[in-house]
N, C-alpha and C positions, 0 to 999 in steps of 0.2 A: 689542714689544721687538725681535723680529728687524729688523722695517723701519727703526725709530730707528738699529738697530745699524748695517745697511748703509747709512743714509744719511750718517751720521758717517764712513765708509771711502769714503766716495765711489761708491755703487756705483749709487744711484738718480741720479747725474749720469753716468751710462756710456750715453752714446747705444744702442752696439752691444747691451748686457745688457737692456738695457728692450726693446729692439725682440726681441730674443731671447727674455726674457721675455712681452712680450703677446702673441706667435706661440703662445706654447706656450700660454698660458690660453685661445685662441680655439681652438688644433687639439684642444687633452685635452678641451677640453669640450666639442667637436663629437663625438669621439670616444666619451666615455663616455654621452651624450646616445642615441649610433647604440647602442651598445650594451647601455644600459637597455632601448631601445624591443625592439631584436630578441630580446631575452632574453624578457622579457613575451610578445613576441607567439609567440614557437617553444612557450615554457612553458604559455599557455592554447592553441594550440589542438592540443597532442600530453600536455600533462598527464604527461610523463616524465621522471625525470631524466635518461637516458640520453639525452633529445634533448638537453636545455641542455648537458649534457656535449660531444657532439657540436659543437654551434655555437662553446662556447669552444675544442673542438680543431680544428676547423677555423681558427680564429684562430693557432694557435700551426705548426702545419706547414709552412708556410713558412721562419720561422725555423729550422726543424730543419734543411730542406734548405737556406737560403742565405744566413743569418746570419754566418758566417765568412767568407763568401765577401762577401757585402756591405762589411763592415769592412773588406776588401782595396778593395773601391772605394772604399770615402769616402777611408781613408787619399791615392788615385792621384785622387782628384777634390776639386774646389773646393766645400766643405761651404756652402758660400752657395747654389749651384746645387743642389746635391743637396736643402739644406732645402726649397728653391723648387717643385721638384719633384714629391717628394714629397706638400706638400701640397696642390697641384694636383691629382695624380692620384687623389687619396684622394676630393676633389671630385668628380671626373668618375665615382669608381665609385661613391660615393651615389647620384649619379645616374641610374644603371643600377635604382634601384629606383623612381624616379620616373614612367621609361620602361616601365617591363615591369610594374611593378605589385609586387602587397603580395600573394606566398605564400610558403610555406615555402623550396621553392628556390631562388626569388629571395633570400630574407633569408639562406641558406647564402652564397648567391655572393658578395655585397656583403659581407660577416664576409669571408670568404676574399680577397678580390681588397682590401680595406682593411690587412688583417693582411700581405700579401704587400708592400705600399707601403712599409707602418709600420716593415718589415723595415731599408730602408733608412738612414729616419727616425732612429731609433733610436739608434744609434751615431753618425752626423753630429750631432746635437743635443747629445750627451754630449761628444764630442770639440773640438764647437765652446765652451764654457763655458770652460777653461782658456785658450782661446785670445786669449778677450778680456776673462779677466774677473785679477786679481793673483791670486797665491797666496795673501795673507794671506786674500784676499776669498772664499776657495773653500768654506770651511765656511757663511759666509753665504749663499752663491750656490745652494750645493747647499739649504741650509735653506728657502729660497725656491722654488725649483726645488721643494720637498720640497711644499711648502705650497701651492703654484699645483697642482701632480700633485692633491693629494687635495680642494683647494677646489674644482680644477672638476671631478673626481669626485661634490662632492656638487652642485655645479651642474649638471653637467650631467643626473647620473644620479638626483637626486632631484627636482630644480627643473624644468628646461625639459621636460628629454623627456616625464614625469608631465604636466604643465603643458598642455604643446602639443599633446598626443596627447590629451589630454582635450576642449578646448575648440577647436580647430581641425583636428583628426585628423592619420593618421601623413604624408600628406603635405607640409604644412605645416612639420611639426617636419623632415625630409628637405631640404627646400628650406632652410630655414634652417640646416642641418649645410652646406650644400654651401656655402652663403655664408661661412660662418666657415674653413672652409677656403681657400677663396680671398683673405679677409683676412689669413690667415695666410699663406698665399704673398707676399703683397705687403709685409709687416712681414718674410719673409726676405730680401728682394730688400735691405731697406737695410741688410744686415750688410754689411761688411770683408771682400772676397772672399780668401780663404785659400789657400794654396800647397801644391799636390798635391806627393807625394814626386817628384822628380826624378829617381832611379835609373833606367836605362834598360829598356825593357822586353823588348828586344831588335828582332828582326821583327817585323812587325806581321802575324800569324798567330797563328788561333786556340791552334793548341798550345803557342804560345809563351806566351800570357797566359795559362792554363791553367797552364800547369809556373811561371812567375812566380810565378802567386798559392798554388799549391801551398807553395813554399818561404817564400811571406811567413806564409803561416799557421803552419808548421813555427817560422820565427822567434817568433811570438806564443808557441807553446807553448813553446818552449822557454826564452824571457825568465820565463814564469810558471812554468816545472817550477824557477827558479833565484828566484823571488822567493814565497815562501809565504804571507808576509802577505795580497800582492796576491790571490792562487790563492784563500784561504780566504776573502778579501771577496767575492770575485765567488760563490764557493758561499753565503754569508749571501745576497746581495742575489738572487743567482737562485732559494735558497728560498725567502724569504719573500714573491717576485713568484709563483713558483708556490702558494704558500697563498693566494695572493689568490684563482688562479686556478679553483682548487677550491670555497674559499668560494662565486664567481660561479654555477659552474654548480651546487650545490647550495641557493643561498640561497632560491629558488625556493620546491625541493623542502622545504627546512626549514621555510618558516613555513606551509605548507601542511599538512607532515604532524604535527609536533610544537607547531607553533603554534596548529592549528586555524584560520589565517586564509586568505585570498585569495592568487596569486599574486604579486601588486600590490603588497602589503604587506612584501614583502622591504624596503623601506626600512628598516624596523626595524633592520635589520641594518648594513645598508651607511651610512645615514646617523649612525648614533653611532662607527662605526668610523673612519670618513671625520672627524668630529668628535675622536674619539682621537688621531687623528696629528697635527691640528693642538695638541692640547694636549701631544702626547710635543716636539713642537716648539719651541713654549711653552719646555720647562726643559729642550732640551737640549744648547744652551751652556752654562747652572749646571750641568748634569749632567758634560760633558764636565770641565771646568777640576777640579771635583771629588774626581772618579774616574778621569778618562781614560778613553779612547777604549773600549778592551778589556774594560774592567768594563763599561760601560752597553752595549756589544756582546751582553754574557754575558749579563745582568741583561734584557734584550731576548729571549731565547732563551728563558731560564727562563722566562718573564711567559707566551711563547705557548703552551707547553708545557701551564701550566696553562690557561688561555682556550682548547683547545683539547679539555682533558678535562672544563670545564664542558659547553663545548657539549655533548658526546659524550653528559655525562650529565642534558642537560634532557630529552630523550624519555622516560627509561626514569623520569625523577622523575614528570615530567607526568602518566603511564600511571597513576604510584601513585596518586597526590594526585587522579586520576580515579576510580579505581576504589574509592578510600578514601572516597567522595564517597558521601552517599546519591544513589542514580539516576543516577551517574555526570556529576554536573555538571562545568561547567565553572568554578565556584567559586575553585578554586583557582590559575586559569588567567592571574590579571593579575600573579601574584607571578613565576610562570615567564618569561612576557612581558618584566617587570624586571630578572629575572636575564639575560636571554641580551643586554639590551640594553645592564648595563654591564659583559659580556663583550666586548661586540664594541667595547664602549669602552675597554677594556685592552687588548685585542687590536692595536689602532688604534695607540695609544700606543707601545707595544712593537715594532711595525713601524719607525715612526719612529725607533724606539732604532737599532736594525740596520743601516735601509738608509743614509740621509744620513751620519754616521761612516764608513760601509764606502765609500761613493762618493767620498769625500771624501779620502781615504785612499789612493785608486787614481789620482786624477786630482792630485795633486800629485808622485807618486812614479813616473806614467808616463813614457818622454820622449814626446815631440810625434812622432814618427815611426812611433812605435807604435800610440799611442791607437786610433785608427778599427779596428785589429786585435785588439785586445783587448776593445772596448766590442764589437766583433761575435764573438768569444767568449762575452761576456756574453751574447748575446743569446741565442745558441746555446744556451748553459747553462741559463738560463730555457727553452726552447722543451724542451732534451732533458726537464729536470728534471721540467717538467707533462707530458709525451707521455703518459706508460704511468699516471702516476697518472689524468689525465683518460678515458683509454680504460677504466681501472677502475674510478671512483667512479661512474659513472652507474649500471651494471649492479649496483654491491655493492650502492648506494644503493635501489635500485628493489625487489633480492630482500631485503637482511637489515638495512636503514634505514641511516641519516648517522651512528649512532653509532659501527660500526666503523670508516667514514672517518675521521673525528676522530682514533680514538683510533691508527690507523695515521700519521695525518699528525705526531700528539705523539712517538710514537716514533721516528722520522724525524729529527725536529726534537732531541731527544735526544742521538742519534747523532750530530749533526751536531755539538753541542753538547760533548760528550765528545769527540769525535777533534781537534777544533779549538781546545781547551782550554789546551794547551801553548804554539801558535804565539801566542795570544792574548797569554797574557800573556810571551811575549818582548818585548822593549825593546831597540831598536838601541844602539848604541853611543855616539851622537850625543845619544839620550835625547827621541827624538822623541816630542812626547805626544800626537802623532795618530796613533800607530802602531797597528795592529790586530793586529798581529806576533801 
């Protein structure tokens, strides 16, 4: 239904959007491909959470320190070069594990120096979609964008990497991340080269572009301390990109400790979740026309909330149903199994509700002068938002289990849900009903 949809609006005859589009299926799935494998492989052979902790923060640091400051370049650079770039270089640092080989520090370095690329990435891909794609087209673009994100999530991180790593080993699947990379450079080379801000930059001295981008960022914040809607989208979409984030490095450790299974076997998880968002996708344009934007926002919050206090309480169920058990079987073990897998399938769905609305929402009500400043905002926000929780979930998870995590991450999500309650349901004056206000 989404594809019928956009192709009635013209959107699968948009040269630039397609080429846009199969950039981003070959880099996310190279991408989450890299990051299945290095999960698995940090996870068996340190058996911690606090390392898999470690490796998704290592991904995210970068972002903290130069995310905002990124978004000041895409804005002053030509987003066609920047995309080209980027996934270029993301190529050449896979390949840093091709050369040096397959241990622990190498697989930290290549997360890091990938995640420091992506930095870039990131905002120029987001800023470039409005550029070429209509406004009416933007909920479908994003819906799409939405649905390639989590399809090659489950392609890359359940299919290939599993796939390749089995039957031709890690360098194999390596060599072919670094190729898709590079295909995707060459699919950004044919977008519409875009027009950096022309405001002058003054000197051409370091301190001058320093205090430049200083004030450019100053302006971001200060366009979002004056648009709330905006401000509280970018909070929905950077939390619920940091629950992913926790999810990752704990998924591991959950099916292992409360699952009883392999490390391996986290697909459980990840692949019904990843199936969940395509189905939240599925219905929600009915959903939207509906209820509007603000309600299935809400309804999104509430959903993880609970999916969040299931997980928390399959350990402590499991323990019973074990211990209740003559001899302590595992009898009781394929019903828990069930539950937590159409957890992560609501879970999934309810994501979907959040993020595509909330994006969707910012990128028609941006101007063009700003975007690349504000999408690296965003990024920021995501990067601050996992910092301190990832620095903690490995350690709490290791001493007192993933139940506490959960039920910290529900609360959270809560809060967020309550303060932002209000702005939700305001409605402009205009009666915009993609407002998130």
């Amino acid at each position: 239904m989404q594809i019928q949809t956009a192709a009635e609006r013209g959107l699968l005859r948009n040269r630039a959007f397609l080429a846009l589009w199969s950039a981003q299926i070959l880099s996310m799935t190279a991408a989450n491909a890299l990051t299945s494998a290095l999960i698995v492989f940090v996870a068996e052979i340190t058996k911690s959470n606090t390392s898999s902790s470690f490796l998704i923060l290592l991904a995210i640091f970068p972002a903290v320190a130069f995310a905002i400051f990124a978004g000041v370049f895409v804005d002053r650079s030509d987003r066609r070069l920047v995309l080209i770039t980027t996934n270029a270089l993301r190529a050449a640092a896979v390949a840093v594990i091709l050369v040096f080989g397959q241990d622990l520090l190498t697989a930290y370095l290549v997360n890091f120096l990938v995640a420091a690329v992506t930095v870039f990435f990131v905002p120029a891909e987001a800023a470039t979609i409005p550029s070429i794609v209509r406004r009416s087209d933007l909920l479908v673009a994003n819906s799409l964008f939405t649905f390639t994100f989590n399809g090659a999530f489950l392609l890359g991180f359940i299919i290939l990497a599993p796939l390749l790593v089995a039957f031709a080993g890690f360098p194999a699947l390596f060599a072919t991340i670094v190729a898709m990379f590079v295909a995707a450079a060459f699919l950004c080379g044919t977008l519409p080269p875009s027009e950096p801000i022309t405001a002058p930059l003054g000197v051409d001295v370091a301190g001058e572009a320093v205090g430049r981008s200083r004030r450019d960022i100053g302006e971001a914040l200060r366009y979002l301390a004056r648009s709330p809607r905006i401000a509280w989208s970018l909070v929905y979409i950077a939390l619920t990109y940091t629950l992913i984030a926790v999810a990752g490095g704990l998924a591991p450790g959950y099916v292992r400790e409360v699952l009883l299974l392999p490390e391996r076997a986290f697909a459980l998880l990840v692949a019904p979740a990843g199936i969940g968002v395509i189905a939240g996708l599925g219905v929600l344009n009915v959903a939207t026309r509906r209820i509007g934007h603000s309600h299935v926002v809400g309804i999104g919050l509430v959903t993880i909330v609970g999916a969040l206090a299931v997980l928390a309480a399959a350990r402590p169920m499991a323990g019973l149903a074990r211990r209740a058990t003559v001899g302590g079987g595992l009898e009781g073990l394929p019903y828990f199994v069930g539950l937590v897998i159409l957890t992560a399938f609501v879970f999934g769905a309810a994501y979907a509700f959040i993020t595509v609305p909330s994006m969707t929402m910012i990128q028609e009500e941006l101007p063009e002068l700003i975007r690349g400043r504000v999408f690296g905002v965003l990024n920021a926000l995501v990067s601050v938002f996992s910092l301190l929780p990832l620095v903690l979930v490995g350690p709490v998870a290791d001493i007192w289990g993933v139940a506490p995590v959960f039920v910290g991450c529900a609360a959270v999500v809560t809060v967020v849900w309550i303060l932002g309650r209000d702005v939700r349901k305001h409605r402009s004056a205009s009666g915009d009903a993609a407002s998130l206000g």
